[in-house]
C-alpha positions in Angstrom: -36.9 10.8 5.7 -34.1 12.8 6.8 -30.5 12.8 5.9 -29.5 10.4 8.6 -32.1 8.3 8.1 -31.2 7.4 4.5 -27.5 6.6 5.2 -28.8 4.4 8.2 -30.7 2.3 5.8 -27.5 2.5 3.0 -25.0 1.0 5.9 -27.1 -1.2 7.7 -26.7 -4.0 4.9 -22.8 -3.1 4.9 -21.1 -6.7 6.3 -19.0 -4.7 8.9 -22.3 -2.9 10.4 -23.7 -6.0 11.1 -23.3 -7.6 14.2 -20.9 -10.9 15.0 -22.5 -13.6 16.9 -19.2 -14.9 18.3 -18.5 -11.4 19.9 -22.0 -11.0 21.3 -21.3 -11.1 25.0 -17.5 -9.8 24.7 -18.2 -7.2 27.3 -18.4 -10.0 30.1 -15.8 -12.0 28.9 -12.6 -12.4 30.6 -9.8 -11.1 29.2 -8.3 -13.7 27.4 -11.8 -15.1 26.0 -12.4 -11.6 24.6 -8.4 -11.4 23.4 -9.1 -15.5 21.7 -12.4 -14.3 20.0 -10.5 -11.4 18.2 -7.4 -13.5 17.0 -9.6 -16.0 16.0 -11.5 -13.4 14.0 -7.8 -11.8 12.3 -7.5 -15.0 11.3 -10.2 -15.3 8.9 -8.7 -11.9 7.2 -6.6 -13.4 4.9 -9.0 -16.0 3.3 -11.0 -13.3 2.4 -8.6 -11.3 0.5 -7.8 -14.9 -0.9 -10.8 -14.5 -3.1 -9.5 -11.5 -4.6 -6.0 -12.1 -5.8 -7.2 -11.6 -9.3 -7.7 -8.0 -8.9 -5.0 -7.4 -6.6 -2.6 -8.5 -9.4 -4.5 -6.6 -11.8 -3.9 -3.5 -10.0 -0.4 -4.3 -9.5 0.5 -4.7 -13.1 -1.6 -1.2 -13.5 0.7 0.4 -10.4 3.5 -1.3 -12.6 3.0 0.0 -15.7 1.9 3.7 -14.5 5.1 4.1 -12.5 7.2 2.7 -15.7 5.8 5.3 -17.6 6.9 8.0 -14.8 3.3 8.4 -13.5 2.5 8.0 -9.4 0.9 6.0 -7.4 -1.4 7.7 -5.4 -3.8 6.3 -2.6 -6.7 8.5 -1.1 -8.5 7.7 1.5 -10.4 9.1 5.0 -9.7 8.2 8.7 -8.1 4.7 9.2 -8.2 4.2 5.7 -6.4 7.4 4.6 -3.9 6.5 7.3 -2.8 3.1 6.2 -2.5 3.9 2.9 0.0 6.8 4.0 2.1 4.7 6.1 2.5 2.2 2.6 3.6 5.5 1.0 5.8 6.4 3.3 7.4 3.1 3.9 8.5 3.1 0.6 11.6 5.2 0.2 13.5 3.7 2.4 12.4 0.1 1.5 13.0 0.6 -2.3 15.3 4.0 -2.5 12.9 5.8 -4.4 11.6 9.6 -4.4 9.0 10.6 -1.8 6.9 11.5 -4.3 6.4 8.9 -6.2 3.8 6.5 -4.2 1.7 9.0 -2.1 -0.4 8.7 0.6 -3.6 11.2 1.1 -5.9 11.9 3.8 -9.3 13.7 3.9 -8.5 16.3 6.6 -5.0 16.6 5.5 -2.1 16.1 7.9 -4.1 17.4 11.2 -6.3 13.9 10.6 -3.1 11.6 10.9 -2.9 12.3 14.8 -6.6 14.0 15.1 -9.7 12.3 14.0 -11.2 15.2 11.2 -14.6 12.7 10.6 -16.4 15.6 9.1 -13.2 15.7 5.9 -14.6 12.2 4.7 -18.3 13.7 3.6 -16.6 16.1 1.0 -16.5 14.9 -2.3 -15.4 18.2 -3.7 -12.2 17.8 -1.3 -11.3 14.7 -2.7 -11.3 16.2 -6.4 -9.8 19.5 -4.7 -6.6 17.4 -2.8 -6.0 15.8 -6.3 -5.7 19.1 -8.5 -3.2 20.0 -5.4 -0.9 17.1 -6.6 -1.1 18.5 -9.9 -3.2 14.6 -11.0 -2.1 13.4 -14.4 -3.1 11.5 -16.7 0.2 9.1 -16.1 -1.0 8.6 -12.8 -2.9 5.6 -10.5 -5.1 6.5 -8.0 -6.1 3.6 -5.4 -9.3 4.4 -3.6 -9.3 3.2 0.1 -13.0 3.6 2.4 -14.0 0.1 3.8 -17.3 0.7 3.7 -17.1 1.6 -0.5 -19.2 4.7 0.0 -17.1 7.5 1.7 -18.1 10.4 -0.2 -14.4 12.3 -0.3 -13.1 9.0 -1.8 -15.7 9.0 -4.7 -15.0 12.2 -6.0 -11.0 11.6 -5.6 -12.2 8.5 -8.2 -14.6 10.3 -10.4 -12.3 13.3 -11.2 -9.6 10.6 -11.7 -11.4 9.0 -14.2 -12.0 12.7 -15.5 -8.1 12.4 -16.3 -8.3 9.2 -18.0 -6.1 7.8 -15.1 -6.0 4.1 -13.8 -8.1 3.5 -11.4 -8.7 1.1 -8.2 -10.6 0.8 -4.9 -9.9 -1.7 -2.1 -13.3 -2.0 -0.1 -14.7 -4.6 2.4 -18.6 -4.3 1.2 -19.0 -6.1 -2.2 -22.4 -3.5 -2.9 -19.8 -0.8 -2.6 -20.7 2.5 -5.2 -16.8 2.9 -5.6 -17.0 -0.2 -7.6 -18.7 0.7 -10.1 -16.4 3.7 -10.7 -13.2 2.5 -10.0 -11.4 0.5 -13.4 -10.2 -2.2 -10.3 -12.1 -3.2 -7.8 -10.6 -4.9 -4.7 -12.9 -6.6 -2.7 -11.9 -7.4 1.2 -15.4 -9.3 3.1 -14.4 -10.0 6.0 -17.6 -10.1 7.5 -18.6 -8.5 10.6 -16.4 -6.8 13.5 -15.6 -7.7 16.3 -16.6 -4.6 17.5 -19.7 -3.2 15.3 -18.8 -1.2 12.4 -15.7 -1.0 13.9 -13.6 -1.4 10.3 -10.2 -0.4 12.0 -10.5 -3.9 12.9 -10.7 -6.5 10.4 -11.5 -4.1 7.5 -8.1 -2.4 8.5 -6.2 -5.1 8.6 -7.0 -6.3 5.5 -6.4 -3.4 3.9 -3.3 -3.3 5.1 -2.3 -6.5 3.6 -3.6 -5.7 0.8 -1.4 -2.2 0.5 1.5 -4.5 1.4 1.1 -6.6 -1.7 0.4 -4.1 -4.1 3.6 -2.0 -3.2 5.8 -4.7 -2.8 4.9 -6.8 -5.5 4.2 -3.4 -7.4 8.3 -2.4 -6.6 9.6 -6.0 -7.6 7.8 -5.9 -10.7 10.3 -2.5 -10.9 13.3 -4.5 -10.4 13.9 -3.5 -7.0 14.7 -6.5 -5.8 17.3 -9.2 -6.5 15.6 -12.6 -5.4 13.8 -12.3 -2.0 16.4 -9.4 -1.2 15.6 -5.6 -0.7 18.7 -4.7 -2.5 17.8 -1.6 -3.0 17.1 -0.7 0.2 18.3 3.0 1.3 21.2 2.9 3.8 20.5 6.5 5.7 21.1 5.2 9.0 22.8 2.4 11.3 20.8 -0.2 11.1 20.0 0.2 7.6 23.8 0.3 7.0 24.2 -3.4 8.5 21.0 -4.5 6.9 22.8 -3.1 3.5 25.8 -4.9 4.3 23.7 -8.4 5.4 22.2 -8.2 2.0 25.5 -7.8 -0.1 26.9 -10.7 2.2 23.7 -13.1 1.3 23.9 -12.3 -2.5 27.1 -12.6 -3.1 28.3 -15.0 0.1 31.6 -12.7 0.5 32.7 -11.9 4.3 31.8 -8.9 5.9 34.8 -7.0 5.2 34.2 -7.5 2.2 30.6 -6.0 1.8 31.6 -2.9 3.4 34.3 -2.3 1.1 32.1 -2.2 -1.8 29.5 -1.1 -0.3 31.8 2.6 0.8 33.2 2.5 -3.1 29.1 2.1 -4.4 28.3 5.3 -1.9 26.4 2.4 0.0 24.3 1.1 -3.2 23.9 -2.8 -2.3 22.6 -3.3 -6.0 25.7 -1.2 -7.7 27.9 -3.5 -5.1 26.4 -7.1 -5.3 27.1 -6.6 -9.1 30.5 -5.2 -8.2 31.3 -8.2 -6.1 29.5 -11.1 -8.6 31.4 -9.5 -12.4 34.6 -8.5 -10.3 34.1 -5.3 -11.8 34.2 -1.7 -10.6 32.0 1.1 -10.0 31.9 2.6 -13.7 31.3 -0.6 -15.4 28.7 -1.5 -12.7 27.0 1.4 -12.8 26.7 1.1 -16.9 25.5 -2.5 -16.9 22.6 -1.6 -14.5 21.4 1.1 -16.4 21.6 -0.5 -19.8 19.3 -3.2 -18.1 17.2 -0.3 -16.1 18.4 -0.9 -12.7 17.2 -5.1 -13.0 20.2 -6.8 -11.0 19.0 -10.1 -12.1 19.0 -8.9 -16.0 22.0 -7.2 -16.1 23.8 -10.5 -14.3 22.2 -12.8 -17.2 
């Protein structure tokens, strides 16, 4: 048995390379038969990732309590996989106004496979160890494993020198046999069944990843006190629109007028946090500034 022979018979029970009844004769469909099959598929996505909120909010608290102890968190992954969970990364800084480097995103291939497909980068195990020591991996550290199909080889070793470290661990897969779950400490599982399109996981299995990177972030970052209710009060004003989104926010939390917001907002060098505290203790920047800090940037702690 040759080489491709085995990892045909390893994927062929994988959920995603089987094939979906309902999509059968999708290539004589018309178009919005073919267009109500898929939506109708998306929509079992997220009762699948239902099933695993247990995890998911393990994984969080572990993201949590990593990043409170001034680790990272890292996610590693190959082709669509690699690429979602660098768009979470970089989505972050201007969501939640903090450093680049502090959730990153990495892709087998490197930056040349987030406009090029570099297929070949995902069967290197070595590069996954290799892209870690690069980061200069510590112990403080998460590292979130991302490969649908649970068996990419680049993702493994990112794990397995990971663990090496002693780091928290996780893996979001869609195949519940996948190997990276029995190395990762968490392991998300995502079935969603088969594609649409088979073995097509930039489909269903990339969407629930996705949403999946969504609520480990987010929840991840309110956990952090970057929030004050369902506001992104920390949000980081570098342009325009985030400017009037900053001065929406200080207006909802506090229910002062406009004028009002961008007053505060231009004497807190554009903080919404430092100003909705400004504008709620009537007091001014120094005093602000001291309360958040002695309650670690929690708006809602430093207000009770």
């Amino acid at each position: 048995m040759d080489k491709t022979d085995k990892i045909r018979q390893e994927i062929q029970s994988i959920p995603s390379e089987t094939r979906l009844r309902e999509s059968m004769d999708i290539d004589s469909m018309s178009t919005i038969d073919a267009l109500k099959v898929i939506n109708a598929q998306d929509k079992t996505v997220p009762y699948a990732i239902s099933n695993s909120l247990d995890d998911i909010a393990e994984a969080v608290d572990a993201s949590a309590h990593a990043l409170s102890q001034g680790g990272r968190l890292i996610y590693i992954g190959a082709g669509t996989s690699g690429r979602l969970g660098i768009l979470d990364a970089v989505e972050c800084r201007p969501t939640f106004s903090v450093p680049d480097d502090l959730v990153v995103g990495i892709i087998a291939g490197g930056e040349k496979a987030l406009i090029h497909a570099v297929e070949g980068a995902e069967d290197d195990a070595l590069s996954g160890k290799r892209d870690l020591i690069n980061i200069s991996l510590s112990s403080k550290d998460i590292v979130i494993g991302l490969a649908a199909s649970g068996r990419t080889p680049y993702v493994l070793g990112a794990i397995e020198y990971a663990n090496s470290l002693s780091c928290a661990t996780a893996c979001i897969v869609c195949n519940p046999d996948a190997p990276l779950l029995k190395l990762a400490n968490i392991g998300i599982v995502a079935n969603v069944g088969p594609e649409v399109l088979t073995g097509s996981t930039r489909m269903k299995s990339g969407t629930a990843q996705k949403l999946i990177l969504n609520m480990i972030s987010t929840t991840t970052m309110i956990k952090l006190g970057k929030t004050y209710s369902n506001l992104m009060v920390d949000v980081n004003a570098t342009n325009e629109k985030l400017l009037a989104r900053a001065v929406h926010i200080v207006m909802q939390a506090t229910t002062c007028s406009a004028e009002k917001a961008k007053a505060t907002l231009a004497e807190s060098n554009n903080n919404a946090k430092l100003a909705i505290l400004m504008i709620l203790t009537n007091s001014d920047v120094t005093t602000s500034k001291a309360m958040l800090d002695k309650h670690s940037g929690y708006l809602n702690k430093a207000l009770n």
